[in-house]
C-alpha positions as CSV (number, residue, x, y, z in Angstrom):
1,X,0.0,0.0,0.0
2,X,2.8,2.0,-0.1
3,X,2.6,3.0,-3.7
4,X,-0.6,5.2,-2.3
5,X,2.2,7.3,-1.0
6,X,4.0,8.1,-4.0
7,X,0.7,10.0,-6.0
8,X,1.4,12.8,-7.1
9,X,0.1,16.4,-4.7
10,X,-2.7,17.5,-7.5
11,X,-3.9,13.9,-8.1
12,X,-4.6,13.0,-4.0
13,X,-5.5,16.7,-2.6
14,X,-8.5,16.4,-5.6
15,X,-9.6,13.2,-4.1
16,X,-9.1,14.2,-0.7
17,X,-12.1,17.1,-1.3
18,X,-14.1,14.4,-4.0
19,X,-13.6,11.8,-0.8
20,X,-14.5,14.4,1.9
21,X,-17.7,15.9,-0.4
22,X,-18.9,12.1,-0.8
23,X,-19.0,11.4,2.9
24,X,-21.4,14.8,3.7
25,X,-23.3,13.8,0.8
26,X,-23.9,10.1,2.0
27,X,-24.7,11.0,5.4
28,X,-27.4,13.2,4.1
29,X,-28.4,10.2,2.0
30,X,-28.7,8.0,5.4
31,X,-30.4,10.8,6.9
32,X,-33.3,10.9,4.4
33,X,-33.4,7.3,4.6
34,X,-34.0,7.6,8.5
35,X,-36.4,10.1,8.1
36,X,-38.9,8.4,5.8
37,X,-42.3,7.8,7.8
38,X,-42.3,4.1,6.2
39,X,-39.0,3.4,7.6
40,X,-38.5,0.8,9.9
41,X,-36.7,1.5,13.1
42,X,-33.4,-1.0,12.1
43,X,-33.4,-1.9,8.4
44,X,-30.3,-3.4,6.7
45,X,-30.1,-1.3,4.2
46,X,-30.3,1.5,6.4
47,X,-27.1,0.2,7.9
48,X,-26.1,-0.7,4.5
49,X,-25.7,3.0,3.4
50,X,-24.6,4.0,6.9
51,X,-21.6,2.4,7.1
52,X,-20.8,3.3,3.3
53,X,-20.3,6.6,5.0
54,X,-17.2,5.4,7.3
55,X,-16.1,3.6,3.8
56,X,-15.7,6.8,2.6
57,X,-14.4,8.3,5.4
58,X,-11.7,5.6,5.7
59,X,-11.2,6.8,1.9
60,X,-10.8,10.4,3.0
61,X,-8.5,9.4,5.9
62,X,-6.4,7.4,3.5
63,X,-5.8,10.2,0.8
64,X,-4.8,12.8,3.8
65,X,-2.3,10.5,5.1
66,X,-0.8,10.2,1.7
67,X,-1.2,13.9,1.3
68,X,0.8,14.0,4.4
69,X,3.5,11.6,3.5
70,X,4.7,10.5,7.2
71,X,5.8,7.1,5.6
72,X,3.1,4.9,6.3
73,X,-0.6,5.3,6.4
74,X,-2.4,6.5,9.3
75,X,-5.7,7.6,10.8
76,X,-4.6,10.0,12.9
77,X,-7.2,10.9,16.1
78,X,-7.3,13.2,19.6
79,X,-4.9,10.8,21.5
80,X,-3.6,8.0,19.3
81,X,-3.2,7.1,15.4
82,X,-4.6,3.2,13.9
83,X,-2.8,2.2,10.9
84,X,-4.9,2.3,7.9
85,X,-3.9,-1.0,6.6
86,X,-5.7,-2.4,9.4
87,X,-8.9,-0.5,9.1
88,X,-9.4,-0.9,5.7
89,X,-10.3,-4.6,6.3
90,X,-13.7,-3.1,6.6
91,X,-14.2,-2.8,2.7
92,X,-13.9,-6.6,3.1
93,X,-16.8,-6.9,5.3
94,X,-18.8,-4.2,3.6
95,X,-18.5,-6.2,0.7
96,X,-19.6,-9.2,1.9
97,X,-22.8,-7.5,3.7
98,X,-23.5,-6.1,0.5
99,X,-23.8,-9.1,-1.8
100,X,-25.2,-10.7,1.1
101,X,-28.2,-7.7,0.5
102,X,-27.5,-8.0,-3.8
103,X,-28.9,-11.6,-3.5
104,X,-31.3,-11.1,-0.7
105,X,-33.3,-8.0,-2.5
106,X,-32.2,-9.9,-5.9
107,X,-30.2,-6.5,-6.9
108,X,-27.8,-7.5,-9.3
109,X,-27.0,-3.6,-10.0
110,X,-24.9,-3.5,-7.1
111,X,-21.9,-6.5,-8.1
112,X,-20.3,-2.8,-9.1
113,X,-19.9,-1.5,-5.9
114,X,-19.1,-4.5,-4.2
115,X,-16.5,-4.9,-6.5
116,X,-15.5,-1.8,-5.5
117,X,-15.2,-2.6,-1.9
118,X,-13.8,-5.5,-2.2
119,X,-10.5,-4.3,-4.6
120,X,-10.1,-1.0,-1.8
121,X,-9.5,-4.0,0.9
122,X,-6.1,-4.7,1.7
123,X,-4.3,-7.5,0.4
124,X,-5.7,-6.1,-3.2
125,X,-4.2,-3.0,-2.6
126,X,-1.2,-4.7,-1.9
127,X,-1.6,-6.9,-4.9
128,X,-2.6,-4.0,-6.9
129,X,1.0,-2.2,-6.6
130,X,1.8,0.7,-8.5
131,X,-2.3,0.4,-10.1
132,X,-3.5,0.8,-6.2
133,X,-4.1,4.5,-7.1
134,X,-6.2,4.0,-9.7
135,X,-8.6,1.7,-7.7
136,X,-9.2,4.9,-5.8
137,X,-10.4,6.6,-8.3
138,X,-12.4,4.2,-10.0
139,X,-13.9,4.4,-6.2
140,X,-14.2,8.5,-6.3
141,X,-15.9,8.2,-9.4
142,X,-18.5,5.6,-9.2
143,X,-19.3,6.5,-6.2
144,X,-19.7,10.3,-7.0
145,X,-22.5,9.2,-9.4
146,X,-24.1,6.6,-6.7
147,X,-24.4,9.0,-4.2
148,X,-25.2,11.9,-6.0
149,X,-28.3,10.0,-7.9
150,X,-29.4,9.1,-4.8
151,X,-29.0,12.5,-3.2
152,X,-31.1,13.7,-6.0
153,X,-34.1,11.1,-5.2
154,X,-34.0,11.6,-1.9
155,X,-34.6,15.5,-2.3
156,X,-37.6,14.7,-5.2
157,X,-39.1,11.8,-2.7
158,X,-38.6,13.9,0.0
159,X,-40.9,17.0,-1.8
160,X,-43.6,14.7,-2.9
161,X,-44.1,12.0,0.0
162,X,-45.1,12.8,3.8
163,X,-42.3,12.8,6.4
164,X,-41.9,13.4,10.1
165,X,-41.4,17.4,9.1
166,X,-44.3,17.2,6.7
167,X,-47.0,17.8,9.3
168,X,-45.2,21.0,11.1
169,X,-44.4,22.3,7.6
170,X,-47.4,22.3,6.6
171,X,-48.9,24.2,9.6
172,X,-45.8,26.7,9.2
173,X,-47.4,27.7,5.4
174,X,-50.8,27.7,6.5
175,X,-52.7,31.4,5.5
176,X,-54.6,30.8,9.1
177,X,-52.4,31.4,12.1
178,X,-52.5,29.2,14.8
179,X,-50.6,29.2,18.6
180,X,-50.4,26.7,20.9
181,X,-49.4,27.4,24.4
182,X,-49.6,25.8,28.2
183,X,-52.2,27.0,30.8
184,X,-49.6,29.3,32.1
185,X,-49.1,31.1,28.8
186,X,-45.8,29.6,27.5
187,X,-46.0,29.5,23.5
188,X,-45.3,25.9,22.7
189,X,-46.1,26.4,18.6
190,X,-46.5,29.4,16.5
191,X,-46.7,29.9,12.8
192,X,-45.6,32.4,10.6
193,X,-49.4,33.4,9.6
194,X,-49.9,34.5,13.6
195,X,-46.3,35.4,14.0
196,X,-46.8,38.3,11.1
197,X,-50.2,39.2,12.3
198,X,-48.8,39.8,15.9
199,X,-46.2,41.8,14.4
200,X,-48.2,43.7,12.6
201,X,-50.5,44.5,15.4
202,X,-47.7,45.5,17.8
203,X,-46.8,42.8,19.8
204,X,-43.0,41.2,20.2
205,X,-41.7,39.0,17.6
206,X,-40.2,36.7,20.3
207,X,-43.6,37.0,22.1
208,X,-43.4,33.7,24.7
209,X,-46.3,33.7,27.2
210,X,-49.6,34.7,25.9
211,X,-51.4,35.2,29.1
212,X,-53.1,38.7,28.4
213,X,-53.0,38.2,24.9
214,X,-56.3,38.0,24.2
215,X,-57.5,40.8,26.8
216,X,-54.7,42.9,24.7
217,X,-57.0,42.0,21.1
218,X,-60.1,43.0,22.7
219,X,-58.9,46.1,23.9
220,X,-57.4,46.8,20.2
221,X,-60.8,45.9,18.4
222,X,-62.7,48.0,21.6
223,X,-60.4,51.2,20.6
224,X,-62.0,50.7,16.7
225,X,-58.7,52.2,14.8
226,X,-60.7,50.7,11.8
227,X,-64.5,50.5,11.3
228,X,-64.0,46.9,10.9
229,X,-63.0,45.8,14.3
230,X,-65.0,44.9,16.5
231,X,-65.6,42.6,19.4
232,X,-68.1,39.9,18.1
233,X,-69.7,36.4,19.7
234,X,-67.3,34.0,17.9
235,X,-64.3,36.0,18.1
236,X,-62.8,39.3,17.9
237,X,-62.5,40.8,14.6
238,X,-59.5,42.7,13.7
239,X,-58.0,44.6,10.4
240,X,-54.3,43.4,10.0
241,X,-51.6,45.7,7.9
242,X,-53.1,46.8,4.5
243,X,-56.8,45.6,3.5
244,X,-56.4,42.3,5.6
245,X,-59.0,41.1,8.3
246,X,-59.0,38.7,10.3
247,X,-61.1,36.4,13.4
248,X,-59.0,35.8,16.2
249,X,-61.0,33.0,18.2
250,X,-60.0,31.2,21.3
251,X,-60.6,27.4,22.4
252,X,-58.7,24.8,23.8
253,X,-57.0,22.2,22.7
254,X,-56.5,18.2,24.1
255,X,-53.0,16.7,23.5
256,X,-51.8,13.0,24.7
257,X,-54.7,13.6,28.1
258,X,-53.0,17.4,28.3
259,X,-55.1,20.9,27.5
260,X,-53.7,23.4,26.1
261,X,-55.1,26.9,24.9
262,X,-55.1,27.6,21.3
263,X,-55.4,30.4,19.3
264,X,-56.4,30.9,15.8
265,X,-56.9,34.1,13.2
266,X,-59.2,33.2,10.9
267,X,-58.6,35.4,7.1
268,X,-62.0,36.7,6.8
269,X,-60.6,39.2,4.1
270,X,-63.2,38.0,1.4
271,X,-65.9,37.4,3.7
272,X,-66.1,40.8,5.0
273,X,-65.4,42.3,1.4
274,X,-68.6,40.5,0.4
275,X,-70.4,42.0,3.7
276,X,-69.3,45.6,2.5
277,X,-70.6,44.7,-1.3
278,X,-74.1,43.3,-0.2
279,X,-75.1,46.4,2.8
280,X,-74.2,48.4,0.0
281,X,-76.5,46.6,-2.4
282,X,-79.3,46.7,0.2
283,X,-79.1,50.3,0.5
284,X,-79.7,50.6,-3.0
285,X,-82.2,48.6,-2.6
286,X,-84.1,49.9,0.0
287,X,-83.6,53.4,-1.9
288,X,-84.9,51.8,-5.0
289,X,-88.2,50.2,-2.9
290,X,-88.7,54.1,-1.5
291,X,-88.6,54.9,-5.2
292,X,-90.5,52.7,-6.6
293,X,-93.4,52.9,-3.4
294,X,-93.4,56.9,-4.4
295,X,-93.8,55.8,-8.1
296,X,-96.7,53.5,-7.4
297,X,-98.1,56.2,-5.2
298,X,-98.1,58.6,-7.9
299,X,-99.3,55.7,-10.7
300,X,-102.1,55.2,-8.1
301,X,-102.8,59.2,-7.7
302,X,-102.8,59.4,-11.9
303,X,-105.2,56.1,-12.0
304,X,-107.6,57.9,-9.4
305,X,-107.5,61.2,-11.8
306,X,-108.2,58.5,-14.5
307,X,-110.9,57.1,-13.3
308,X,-112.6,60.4,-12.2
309,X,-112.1,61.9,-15.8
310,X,-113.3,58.6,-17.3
311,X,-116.5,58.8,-15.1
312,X,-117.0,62.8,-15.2
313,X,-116.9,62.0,-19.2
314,X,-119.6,59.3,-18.8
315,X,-121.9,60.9,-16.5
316,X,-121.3,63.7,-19.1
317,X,-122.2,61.2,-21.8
318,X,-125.0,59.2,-20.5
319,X,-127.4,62.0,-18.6
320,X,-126.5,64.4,-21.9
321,X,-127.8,61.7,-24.1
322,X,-130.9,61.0,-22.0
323,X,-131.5,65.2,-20.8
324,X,-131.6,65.7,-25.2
325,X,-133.8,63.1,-25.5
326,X,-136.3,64.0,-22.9
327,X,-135.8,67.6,-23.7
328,X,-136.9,66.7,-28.0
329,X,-139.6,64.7,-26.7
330,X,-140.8,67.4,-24.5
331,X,-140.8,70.1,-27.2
332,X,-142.6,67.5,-30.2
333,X,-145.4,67.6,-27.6
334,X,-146.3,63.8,-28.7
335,X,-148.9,62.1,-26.6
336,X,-148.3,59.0,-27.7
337,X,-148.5,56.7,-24.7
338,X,-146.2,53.8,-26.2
339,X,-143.2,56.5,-26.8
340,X,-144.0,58.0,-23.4
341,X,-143.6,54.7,-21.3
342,X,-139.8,53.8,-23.4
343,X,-138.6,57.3,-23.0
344,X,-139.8,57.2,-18.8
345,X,-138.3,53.9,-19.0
346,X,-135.0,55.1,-20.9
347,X,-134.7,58.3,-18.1
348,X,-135.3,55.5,-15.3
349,X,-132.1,53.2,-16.7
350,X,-130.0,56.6,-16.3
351,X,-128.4,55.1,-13.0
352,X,-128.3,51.9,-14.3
353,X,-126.1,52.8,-17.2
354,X,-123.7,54.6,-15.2
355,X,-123.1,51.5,-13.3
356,X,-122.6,49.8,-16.1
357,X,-119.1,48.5,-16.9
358,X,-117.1,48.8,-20.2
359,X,-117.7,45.3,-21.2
360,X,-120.5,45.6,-23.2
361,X,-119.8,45.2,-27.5
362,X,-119.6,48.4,-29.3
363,X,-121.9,47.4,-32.0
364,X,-124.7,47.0,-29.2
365,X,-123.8,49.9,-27.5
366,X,-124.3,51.6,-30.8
367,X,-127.4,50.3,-31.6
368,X,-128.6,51.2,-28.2
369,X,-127.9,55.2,-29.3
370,X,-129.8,54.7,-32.1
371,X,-132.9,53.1,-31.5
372,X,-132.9,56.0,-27.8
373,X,-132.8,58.4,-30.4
374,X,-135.7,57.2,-32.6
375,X,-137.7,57.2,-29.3
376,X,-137.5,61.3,-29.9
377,X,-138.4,61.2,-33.6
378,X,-134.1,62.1,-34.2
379,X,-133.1,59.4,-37.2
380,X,-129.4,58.1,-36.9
381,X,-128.4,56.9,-40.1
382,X,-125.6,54.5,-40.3
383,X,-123.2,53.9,-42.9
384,X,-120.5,51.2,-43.1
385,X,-119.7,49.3,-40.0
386,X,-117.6,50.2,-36.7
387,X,-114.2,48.9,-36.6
388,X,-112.9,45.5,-35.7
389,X,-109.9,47.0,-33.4
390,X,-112.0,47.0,-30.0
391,X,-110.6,50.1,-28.8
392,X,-110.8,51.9,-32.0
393,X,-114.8,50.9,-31.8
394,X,-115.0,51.5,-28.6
395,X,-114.0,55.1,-29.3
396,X,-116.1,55.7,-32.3
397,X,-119.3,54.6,-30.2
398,X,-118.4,57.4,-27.8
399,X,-118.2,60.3,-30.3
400,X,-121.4,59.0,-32.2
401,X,-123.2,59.2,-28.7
402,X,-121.7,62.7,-28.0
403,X,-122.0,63.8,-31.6
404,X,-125.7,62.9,-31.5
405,X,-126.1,64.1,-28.4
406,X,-124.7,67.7,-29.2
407,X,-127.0,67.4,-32.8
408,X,-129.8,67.4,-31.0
409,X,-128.7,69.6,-28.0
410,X,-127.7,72.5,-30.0
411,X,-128.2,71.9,-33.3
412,X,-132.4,71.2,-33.3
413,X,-131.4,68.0,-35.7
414,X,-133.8,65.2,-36.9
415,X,-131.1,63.3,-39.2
416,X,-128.1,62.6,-38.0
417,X,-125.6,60.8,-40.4
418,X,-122.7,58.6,-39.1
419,X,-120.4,57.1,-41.8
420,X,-117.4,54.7,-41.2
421,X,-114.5,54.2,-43.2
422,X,-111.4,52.1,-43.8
423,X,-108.9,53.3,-45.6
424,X,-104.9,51.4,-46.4
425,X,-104.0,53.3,-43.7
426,X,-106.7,54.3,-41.2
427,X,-109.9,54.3,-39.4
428,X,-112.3,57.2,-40.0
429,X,-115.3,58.6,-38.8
430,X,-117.4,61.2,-39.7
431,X,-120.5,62.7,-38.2
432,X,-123.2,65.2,-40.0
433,X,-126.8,66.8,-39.1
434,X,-129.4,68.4,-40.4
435,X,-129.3,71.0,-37.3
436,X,-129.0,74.4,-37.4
437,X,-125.3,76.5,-38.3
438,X,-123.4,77.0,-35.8
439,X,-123.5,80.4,-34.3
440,X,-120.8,82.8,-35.0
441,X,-119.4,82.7,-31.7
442,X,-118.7,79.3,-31.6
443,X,-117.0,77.7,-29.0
444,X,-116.2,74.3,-28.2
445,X,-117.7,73.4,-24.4
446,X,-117.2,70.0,-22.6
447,X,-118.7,67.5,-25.3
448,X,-115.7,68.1,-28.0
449,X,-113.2,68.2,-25.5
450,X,-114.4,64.4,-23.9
451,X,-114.4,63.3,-28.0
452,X,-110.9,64.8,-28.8
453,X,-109.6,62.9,-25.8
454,X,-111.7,59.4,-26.4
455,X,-109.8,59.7,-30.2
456,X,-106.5,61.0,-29.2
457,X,-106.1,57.5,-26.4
458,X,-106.2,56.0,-29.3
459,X,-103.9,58.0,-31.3
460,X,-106.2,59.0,-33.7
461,X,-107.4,63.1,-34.4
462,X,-110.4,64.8,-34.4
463,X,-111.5,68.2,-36.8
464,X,-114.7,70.0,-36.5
465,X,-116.7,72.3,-38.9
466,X,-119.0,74.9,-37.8
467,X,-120.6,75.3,-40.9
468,X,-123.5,73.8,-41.8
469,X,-123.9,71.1,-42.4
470,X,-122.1,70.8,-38.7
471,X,-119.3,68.0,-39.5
472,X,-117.2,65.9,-36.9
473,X,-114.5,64.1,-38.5
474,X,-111.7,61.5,-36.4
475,X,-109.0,60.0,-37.8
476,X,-107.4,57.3,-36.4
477,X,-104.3,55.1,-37.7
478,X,-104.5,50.9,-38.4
């Protein structure tokens, strides 16, 4: 083994620092190993790759006593120094424990290593002579690719499977802080979610008993530095740095048959965002209800007005019609009984008709006008038919009964000639007599007024003209 002496100061000092890089890196290895949660408490190959970490530190020791050149090889310790030659009889054994494992897990991948092992024992070396070196670094190099590949699983298993760490790592990233402490206060466990919302409220970073802690929270929420906070049933609600609330809640916590207090802030960031959105939703709301009760108030007000105009028209309508007729019949001076007893009879049904609702047919109702107004001796011609658009009918009826009504009223009229007409476009009416011209003075009182209105709900218009004969026309559009 002394030709290990004689390689060159470059060539030994490079696998000194590959040697001494190797044996961190497998003791990391066996470390991971240890620390898999499916490990067993003594497994072989966890001794397997432990004690590949003193092969390589045997490797190590050996290139720094041949860095050293004392003359012989030797591991040099506190209080004494072992020859080498001696200790690297355990290559031998490693060896032999590790193609005992090769055929026990049926891993015939490993014969390289154990080869390996075997030719860095040593009456090999000693066989080996001036090619000792160079089993060295055959060593150095296959086991710089060994242990690094395993490194490099070890760190990918390690990110992807559960270990002992796992559990506290995961409560370290958690957004929710948590603290755990004893009855007396002492902080056993704190992450960094409650450690930065402590901070960030003022308390120590190194904060250790909890005692008043959360008297000290309730007295921040009480003092209301922001209109969030606030001192609430399940917890005490408090804004944290910029645009961040949340829940601080207290409870206890039973460990192993041991209580402990525990403390938790809840983020209730989104939560109370959302609580903001919808109170300001439902004071639109509410605003919008108050605007719409006024608007129904005022829809009711205009449908009140309606109706009063709709029954000041009718009264207007239906005592006019039945005040001309009585009034012609009163001047003819007939004494016919028969005429007498259906005009009594048509002044009796006055009330009747003003009860009467707007369901009756327009060509009934029209006929109705006409045959009341042959009672009086008054003849209503008609010409063409009323239209088929119901409220188009039901607007010509009224300006025929008006019309008529006003013929005889003013007018002293026996015929009275009502003509309807379709044309591509539109609906019209028109309305003549045989009553006398209009007076010079002429102005319109309350019957044209009712008729322009009757024809303009419709969107239709209505003309008049005063000379005789006295002629009503209304237009209204298909």
């Amino acid at each position: 083994m002394e030709e290990l002496l004689l390689i060159k100061i470059p060539v030994v000092a490079t696998l000194t620092a590959v040697f001494f890089l190797l044996t961190a890196a497998q003791t990391l290895h066996a470390l991971f190993l240890a620390a898999r949660k499916n490990a067993r408490p003594v497994s072989v190959a966890s001794v397997y790759e432990a004690l590949l970490v003193v092969h390589l530190y045997l490797a190590t020791a050996t290139m720094l006593s041949a860095y050293a050149n004392h003359g012989t090889l030797l591991l040099h310790l506190r209080v004494t120094a072992l020859p080498l030659s001696t200790l690297l009889w355990f290559n031998l054994a490693l060896a032999v424990m590790g193609l005992a494992l090769a055929i026990l897990y049926r891993k015939p991948v490993m014969t390289w290593e154990i080869a390996l092992f075997a030719l860095c024992s040593p009456p090999v070396l000693d066989a080996a002579g001036a090619f000792a070196p160079y089993l060295f670094i055959a060593d150095a190099a296959f086991l710089t690719f060994r242990v690094s590949a395993g490194l490099i699983l070890d760190i990918r298993r390690f990110r992807n499977s559960i270990t002992q760490l796992s559990a506290i790592e995961a409560v370290d990233r958690l957004p929710e802080g948590l603290a755990m402490a004893e009855k007396s206060g002492r902080v056993l466990y704190m992450n960094d979610a409650m450690r930065w919302c402590l901070m960030e409220l003022g308390f120590a970073t190194d904060l250790s008993d909890v005692s008043m802690l959360w008297e000290n929270l309730c007295e921040i929420a009480k003092r209301g530095a922001a209109p969030i906070n606030d001192v609430l049933p399940e917890g005490v609600r408090i804004q944290v740095g910029e645009g961040n609330v949340r829940l601080f809640k207290r409870d206890t916590a039973e460990v192993n048959g041991k209580t402990y207090r525990r403390l938790t802030a809840i983020d209730v960031t989104e939560e109370e965002r959302l609580n903001i959105t919808i109170a300001r939703t439902n004071g639109l709301l509410e605003q919008a209800n108050r605007e719409l009760e006024e608007s129904l108030a005022g829809v009711r007000e205009v449908a009140r007005n309606e109706a009063m105009l709709h029954m000041k028209a009718r009264v207007h309508d239906t005592i006019g019609q039945r005040l001309s007729i009585l009034h012609r019949y009163l001047e003819d001076g007939s004494d016919n009984p028969e005429a007498l007893d259906q005009v009594t009879d048509l002044v009796r049904s006055m009330m009747e008709d003003l009860g009467r609702t707007d369901g009756e047919q327009s060509p009934t109702e029209l006929a109705s006008i006409v045959h009341a107004f042959e009672l009086v001796g008054v003849r209503l011609e008609q010409i063409g038919h009323l239209p088929e658009a119901p409220a188009v009918a039901k607007a010509f009826v009224t300006i025929c009964r008006e019309a008529a009504t006003n013929a005889v009223k003013h007018g002293q009229a026996h015929n009275v000639r009502i003509a309807f007409e379709e044309s591509g476009g539109s609906y019209t009416l028109r309305v003549t007599n045989d009553g006398l011209a209009a007076p010079s003075d002429f102005r319109e009182g309350t019957g044209l007024p009712s008729m322009r209105e009757a024809v303009g709900a419709v969107g239709g218009t209505c003309q008049v003209t005063a000379t005789q004969p006295f002629t009503l026309e209304a237009v209204v559009p298909r």
